[in-house]
C-alpha positions as CSV (number, residue, x, y, z in Angstrom):
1,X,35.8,63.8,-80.7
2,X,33.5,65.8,-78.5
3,X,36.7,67.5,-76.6
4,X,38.4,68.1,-80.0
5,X,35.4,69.7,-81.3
6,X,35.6,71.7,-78.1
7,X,38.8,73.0,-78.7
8,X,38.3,74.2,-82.1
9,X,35.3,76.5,-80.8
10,X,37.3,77.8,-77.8
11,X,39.9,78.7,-80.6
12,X,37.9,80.4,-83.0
13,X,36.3,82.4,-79.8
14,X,37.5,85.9,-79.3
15,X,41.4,85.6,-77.5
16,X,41.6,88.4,-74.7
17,X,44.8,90.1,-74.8
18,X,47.9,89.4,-72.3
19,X,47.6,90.8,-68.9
20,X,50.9,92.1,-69.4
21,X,50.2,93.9,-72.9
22,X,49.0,97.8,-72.6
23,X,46.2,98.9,-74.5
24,X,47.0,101.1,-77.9
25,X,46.5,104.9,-76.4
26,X,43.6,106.3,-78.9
27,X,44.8,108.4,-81.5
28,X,43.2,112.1,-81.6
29,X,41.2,112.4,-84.5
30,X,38.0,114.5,-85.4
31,X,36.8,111.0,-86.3
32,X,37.5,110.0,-83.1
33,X,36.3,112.4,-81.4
34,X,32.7,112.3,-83.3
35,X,32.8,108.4,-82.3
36,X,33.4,109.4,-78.4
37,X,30.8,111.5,-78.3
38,X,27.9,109.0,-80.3
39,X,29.2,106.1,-78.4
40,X,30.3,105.3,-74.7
41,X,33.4,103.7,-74.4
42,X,34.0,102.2,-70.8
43,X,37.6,103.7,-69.5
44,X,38.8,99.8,-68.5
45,X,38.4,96.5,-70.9
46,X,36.7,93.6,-68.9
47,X,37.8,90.1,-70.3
48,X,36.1,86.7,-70.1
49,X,38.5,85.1,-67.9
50,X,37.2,81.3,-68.9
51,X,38.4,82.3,-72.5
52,X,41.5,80.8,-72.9
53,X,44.5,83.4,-74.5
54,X,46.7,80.8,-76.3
55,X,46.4,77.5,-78.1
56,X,48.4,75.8,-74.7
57,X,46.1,77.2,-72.9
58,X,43.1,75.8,-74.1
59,X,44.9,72.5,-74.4
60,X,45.5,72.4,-70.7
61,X,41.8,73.9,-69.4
62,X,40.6,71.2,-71.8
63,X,42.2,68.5,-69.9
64,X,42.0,69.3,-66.8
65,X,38.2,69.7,-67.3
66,X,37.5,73.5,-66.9
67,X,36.2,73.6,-70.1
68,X,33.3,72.1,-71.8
69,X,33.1,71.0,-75.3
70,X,30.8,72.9,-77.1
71,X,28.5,71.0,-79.9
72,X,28.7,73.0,-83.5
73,X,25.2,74.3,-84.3
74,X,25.7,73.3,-87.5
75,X,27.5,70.2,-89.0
76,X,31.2,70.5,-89.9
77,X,32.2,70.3,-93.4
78,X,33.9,67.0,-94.8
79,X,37.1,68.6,-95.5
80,X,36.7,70.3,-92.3
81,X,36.6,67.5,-90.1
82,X,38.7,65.5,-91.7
83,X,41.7,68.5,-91.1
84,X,40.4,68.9,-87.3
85,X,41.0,65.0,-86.9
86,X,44.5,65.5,-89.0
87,X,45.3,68.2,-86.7
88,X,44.1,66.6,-83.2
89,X,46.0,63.2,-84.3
90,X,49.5,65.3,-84.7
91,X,48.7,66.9,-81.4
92,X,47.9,63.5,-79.6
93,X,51.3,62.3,-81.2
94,X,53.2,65.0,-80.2
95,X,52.5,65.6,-77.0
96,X,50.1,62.8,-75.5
97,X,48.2,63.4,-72.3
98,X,49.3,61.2,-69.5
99,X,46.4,58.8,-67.6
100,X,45.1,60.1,-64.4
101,X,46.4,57.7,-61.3
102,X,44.0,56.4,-59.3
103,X,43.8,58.6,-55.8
104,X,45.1,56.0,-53.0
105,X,42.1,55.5,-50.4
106,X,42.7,55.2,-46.6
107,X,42.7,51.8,-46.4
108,X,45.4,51.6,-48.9
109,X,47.9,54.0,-46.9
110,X,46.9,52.0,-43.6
111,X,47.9,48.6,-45.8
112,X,51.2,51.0,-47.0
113,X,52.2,51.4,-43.2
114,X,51.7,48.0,-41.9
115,X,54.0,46.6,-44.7
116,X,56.4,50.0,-43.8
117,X,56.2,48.9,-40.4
118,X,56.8,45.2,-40.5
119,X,60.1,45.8,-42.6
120,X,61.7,48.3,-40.3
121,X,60.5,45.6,-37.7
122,X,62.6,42.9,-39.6
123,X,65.5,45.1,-40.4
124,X,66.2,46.0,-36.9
125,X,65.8,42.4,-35.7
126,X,69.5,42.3,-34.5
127,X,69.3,45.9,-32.8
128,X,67.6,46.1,-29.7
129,X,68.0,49.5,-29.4
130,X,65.6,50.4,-32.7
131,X,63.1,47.6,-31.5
132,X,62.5,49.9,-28.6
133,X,62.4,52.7,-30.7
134,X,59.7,51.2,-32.8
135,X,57.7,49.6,-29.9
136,X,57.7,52.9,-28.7
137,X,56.6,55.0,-32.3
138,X,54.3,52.4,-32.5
139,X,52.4,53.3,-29.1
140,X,53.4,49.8,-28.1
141,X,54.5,48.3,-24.9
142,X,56.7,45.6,-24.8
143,X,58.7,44.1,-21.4
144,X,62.3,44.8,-20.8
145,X,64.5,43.0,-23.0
146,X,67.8,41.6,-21.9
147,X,70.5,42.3,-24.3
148,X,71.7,38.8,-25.8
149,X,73.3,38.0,-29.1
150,X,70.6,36.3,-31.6
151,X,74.0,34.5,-33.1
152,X,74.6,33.2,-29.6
153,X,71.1,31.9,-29.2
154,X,70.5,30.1,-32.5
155,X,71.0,26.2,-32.8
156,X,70.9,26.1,-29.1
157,X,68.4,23.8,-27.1
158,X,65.8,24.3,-24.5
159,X,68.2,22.7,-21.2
160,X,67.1,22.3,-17.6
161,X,69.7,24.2,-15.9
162,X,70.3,23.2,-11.6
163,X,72.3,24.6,-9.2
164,X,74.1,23.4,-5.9
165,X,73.0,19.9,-6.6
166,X,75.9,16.9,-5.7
167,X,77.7,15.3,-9.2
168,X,76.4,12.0,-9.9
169,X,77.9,8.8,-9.2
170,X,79.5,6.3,-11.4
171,X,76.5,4.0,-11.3
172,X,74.0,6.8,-11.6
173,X,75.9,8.3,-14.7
174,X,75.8,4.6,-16.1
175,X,71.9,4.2,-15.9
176,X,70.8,7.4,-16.6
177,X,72.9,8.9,-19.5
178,X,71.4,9.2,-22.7
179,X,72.3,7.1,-25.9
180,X,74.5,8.2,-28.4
181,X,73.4,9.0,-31.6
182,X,73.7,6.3,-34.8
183,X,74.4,2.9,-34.3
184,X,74.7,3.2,-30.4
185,X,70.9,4.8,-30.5
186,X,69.7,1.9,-32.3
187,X,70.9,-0.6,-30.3
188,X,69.4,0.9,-27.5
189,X,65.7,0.7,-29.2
190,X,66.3,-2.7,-30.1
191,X,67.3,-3.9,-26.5
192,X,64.7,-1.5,-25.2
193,X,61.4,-2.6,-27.7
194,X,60.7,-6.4,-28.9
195,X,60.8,-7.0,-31.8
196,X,58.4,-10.2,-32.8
197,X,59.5,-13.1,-33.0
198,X,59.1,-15.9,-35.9
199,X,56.5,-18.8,-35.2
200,X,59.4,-20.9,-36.2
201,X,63.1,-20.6,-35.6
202,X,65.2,-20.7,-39.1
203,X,68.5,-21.7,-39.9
204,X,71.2,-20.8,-42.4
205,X,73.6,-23.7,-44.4
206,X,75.6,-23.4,-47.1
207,X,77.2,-26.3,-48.8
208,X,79.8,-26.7,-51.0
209,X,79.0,-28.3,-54.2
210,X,81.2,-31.2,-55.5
211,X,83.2,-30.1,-58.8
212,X,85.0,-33.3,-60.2
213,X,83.6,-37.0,-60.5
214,X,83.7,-38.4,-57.0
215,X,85.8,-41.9,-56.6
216,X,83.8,-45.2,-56.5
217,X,82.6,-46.0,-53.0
218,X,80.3,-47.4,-50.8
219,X,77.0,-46.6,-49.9
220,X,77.4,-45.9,-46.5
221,X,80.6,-44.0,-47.3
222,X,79.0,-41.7,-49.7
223,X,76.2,-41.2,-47.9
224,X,78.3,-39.6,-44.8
225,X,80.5,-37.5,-47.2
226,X,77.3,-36.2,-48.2
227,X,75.9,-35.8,-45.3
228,X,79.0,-33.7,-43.7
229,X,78.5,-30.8,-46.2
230,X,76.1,-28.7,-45.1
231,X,77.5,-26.3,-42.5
232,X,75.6,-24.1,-39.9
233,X,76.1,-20.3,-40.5
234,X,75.2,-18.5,-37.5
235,X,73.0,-18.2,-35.2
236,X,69.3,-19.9,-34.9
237,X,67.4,-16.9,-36.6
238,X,64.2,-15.4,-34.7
239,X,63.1,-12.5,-35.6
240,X,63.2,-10.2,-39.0
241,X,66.0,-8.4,-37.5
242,X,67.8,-11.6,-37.4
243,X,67.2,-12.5,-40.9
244,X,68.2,-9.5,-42.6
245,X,71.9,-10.0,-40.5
246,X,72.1,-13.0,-42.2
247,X,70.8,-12.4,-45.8
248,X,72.4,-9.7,-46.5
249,X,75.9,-11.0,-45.8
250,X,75.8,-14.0,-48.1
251,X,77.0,-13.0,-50.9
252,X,74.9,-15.6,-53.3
253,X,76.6,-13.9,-56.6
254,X,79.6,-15.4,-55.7
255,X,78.6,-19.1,-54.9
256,X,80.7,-21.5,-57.7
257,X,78.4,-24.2,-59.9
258,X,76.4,-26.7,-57.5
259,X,77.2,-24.9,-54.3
260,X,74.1,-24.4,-52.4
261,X,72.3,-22.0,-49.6
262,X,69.7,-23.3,-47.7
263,X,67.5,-22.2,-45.1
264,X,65.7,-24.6,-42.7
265,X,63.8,-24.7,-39.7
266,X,66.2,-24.7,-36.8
267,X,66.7,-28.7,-36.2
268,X,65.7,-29.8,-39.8
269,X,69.3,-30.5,-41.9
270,X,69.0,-30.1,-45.5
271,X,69.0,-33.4,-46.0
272,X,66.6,-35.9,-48.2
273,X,67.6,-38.9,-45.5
274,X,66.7,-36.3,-42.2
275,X,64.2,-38.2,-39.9
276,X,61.9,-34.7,-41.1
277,X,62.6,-35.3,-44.8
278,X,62.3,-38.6,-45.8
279,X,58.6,-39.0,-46.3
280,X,58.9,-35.2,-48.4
281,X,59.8,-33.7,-51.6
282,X,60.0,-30.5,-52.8
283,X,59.1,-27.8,-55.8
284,X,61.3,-26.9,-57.8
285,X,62.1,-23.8,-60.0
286,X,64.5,-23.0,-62.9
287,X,65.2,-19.5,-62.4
288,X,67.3,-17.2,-64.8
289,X,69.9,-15.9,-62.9
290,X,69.0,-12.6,-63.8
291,X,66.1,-12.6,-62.0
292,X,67.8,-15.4,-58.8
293,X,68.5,-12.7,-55.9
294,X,64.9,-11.4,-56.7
295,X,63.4,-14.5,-56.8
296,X,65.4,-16.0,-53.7
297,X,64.8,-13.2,-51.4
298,X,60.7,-13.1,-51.9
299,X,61.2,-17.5,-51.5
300,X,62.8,-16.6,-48.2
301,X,60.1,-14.0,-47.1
302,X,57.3,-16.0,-48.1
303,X,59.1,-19.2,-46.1
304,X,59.7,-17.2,-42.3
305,X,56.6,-15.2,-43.0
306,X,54.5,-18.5,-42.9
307,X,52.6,-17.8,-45.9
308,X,54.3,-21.3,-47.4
309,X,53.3,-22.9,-44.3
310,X,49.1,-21.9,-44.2
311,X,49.0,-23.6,-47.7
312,X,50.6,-27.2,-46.4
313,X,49.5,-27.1,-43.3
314,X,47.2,-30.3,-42.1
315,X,45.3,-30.9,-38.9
316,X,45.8,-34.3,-38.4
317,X,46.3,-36.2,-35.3
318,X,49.9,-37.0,-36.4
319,X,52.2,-36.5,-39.3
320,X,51.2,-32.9,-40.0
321,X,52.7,-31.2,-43.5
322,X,54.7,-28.7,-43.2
323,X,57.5,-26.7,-44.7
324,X,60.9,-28.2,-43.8
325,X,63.5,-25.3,-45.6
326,X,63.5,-23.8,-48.8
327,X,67.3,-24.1,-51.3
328,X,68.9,-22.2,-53.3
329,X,71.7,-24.4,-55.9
330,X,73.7,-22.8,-58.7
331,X,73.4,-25.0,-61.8
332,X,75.2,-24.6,-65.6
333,X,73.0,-21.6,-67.1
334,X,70.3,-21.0,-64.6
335,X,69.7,-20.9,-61.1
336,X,67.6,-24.1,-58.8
337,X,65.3,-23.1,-56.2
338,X,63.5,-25.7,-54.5
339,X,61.1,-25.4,-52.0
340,X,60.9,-29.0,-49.3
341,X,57.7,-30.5,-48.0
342,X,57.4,-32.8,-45.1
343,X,54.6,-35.3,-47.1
344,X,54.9,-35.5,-50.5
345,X,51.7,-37.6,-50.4
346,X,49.9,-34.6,-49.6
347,X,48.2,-34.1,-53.3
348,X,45.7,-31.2,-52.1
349,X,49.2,-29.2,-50.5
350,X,51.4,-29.4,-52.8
351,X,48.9,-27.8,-55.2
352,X,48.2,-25.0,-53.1
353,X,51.6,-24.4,-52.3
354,X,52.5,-24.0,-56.1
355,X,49.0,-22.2,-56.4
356,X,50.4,-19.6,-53.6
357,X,54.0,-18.9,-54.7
358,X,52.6,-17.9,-58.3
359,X,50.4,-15.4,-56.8
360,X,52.7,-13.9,-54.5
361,X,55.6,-13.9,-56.5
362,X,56.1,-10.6,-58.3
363,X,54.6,-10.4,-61.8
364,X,58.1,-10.4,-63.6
365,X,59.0,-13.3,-60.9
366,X,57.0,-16.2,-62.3
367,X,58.5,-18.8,-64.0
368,X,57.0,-20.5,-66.8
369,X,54.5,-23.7,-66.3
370,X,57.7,-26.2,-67.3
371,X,60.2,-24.5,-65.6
372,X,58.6,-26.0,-61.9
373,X,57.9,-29.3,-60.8
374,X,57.7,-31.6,-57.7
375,X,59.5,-34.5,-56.7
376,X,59.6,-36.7,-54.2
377,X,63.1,-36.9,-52.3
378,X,63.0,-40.7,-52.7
379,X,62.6,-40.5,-56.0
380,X,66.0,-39.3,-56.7
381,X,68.8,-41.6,-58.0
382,X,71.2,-40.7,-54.9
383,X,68.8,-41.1,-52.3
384,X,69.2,-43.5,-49.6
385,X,66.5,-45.4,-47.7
386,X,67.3,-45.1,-43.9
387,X,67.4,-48.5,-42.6
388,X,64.3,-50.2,-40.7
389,X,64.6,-50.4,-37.4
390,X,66.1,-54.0,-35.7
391,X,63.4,-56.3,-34.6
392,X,62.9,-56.5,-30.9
């Protein structure tokens, strides 16, 4: 309000006339010439120079601060004011005064030139020619570059590069070339690092289940017919590597009603009547077989991983429990998974085994408390007792 009042005052202050205007010549009176003589009237007008001559003028002095405001002596009248403000409100609309820009400082044209700098840098990455001409603006020395194409140069390799040295031989070339990459790299790291091995070697069966009502016959003929079903696949299994080239080409989805896959320490046969079984028994599981594959593969993990075996395991001085295999069998609506013990006497093992498969069996894994039990092998209808051994 201060510069508005301003204004007003340098307006209603006297408003020299226009350099370019020429003063009125006097006009020769008597009058006049009475008022020459009482009063002395200088031959050249000398005007206030701060006193702007037009409305724009004062305008423009006033903002770029070579004017002051001036405070009334006396207080403006209501009407007054209110018409200045009406007045200095049209102005402001009609022609508003731009802000002032802050002046840049030095540091901000040295910040200017580095970012200047480091673009005409990039820009002229592929031209040699204006890196010189930079280095050189720049006050900076740089060694002599050799001229190369950056295309050329990208994707390549640091190499060892010899001269005059005698081609390898056939042998040489054989032990000393690199391997391939892919399949051909990874064979080479597994021949080259050892894996671990299994405390216990494991074996694969499958066995195919029997799907009509077998004829009548005899003991000892059923029991070899049963006996010649299970059938090795592969090789003894040793490591984890090992494993997984098993389990993950048996295709258990596709295994018909009562066919079976079982997986045994290497010289155990899945057998109730084996020499390593017949003393046993085994938990069992009804699975869903929504949740079989799950359930089989963390069986099979827990089995070669030992973690079956700390929970049987005895220290006697003979007839030690242990884990003998663990089974998978397709049944009507659900899914059989048994888990075989070498002592089925063994009270205080066969609750800790069950104790330890609930709690390492994923949550959504566990079955429900009558959907497992244990039973000894010769407990079952079909078993058959081996014979005792002929007196001496």
């Amino acid at each position: 309000m201060s510069k508005q009042l301003g204004l007003i005052n340098a307006m209603q202050s006297p408003i020299r006339e226009s350099s370019n205007e020429k003063p009125t010549s006097p006009v020769r009176s008597s009058n006049f010439a009475t008022c020459q003589q009482n009063f002395h009237t200088p031959s050249k007008l000398h005007y206030d120079q701060s006193i702007p001559s037009s409305l724009l003028e004062a305008l423009q002095k006033l903002v770029r601060g070579e004017i002051q405001p001036k405070t009334p002596k006396q207080p403006l009248n209501p009407a007054v004011e209110a018409g200045i403000k009406d007045l200095v409100s049209r102005l402001n609309k009609a022609c508003p005064i731009p802000p002032r820009l802050p002046v840049p400082s030095t540091a901000d044209h040295f910040e200017d030139s580095i970012v200047i700098n480091c673009q005409r840098i990039f820009t002229a990455a592929y031209d040699i020619a204006q890196l010189k001409a930079i280095s050189i603006e720049l006050n900076f020395k740089i060694p002599p570059i050799r001229d190369f194409k950056i295309d050329e140069m990208a994707g390549r390799l640091p190499s060892l590069s010899t001269q005059d040295l005698p081609p390898a031989s056939a042998q040489e070339a054989a032990t000393t070339a690199s391997p391939a990459r892919g399949s051909a790299m990874l064979n080479n790291i597994f021949k080259q690092v050892r894996v671990p091995e299994f405390r216990f070697k494991w074996q694969f069966w499958a066995e195919k289940g029997q799907q009509s009502t077998p004829a009548v016959k005899s003991a000892t003929a059923g029991a070899e017919e049963y006996a010649s079903r299970p059938k090795q696949l592969g090789d003894p299994i040793i490591s984890i590597k090992g494993f997984y080239e098993h389990f993950n080409n048996i295709p258990i989805d596709n295994l018909k009603l009562r066919d079976s896959i079982h997986l045994f320490h290497a010289g155990v046969k899945p057998l109730w009547e084996d020499p390593r079984n017949t003393r046993g028994g085994a938990w069992y599981f009804r699975v869903s077989k929504e949740n079989a594959a799950a359930f089989w593969h963390e069986i099979c993990l827990l089995a070669v991983g030992d973690v079956l075996q700390h929970a049987v395991e005895t220290k006697r001085d003979s007839f030690n429990d242990d884990i003998c295999g663990v089974t998978y069998s397709v049944r009507w609506n659900a899914v059989q998974v048994a888990v075989w013990t070498r002592d089925a006497s063994n009270e205080g093992g066969k609750e800790k085994l069950l104790e330890t498969i609930l709690e390492k069996l994923s949550p959504e894994l566990v079955p429900k408390k009558d959907a497992c039990w244990y039973k000894a092998h010769a407990a079952h209808k079909g078993f058959a007792a081996p014979a005792a051994p002929a007196a001496s």
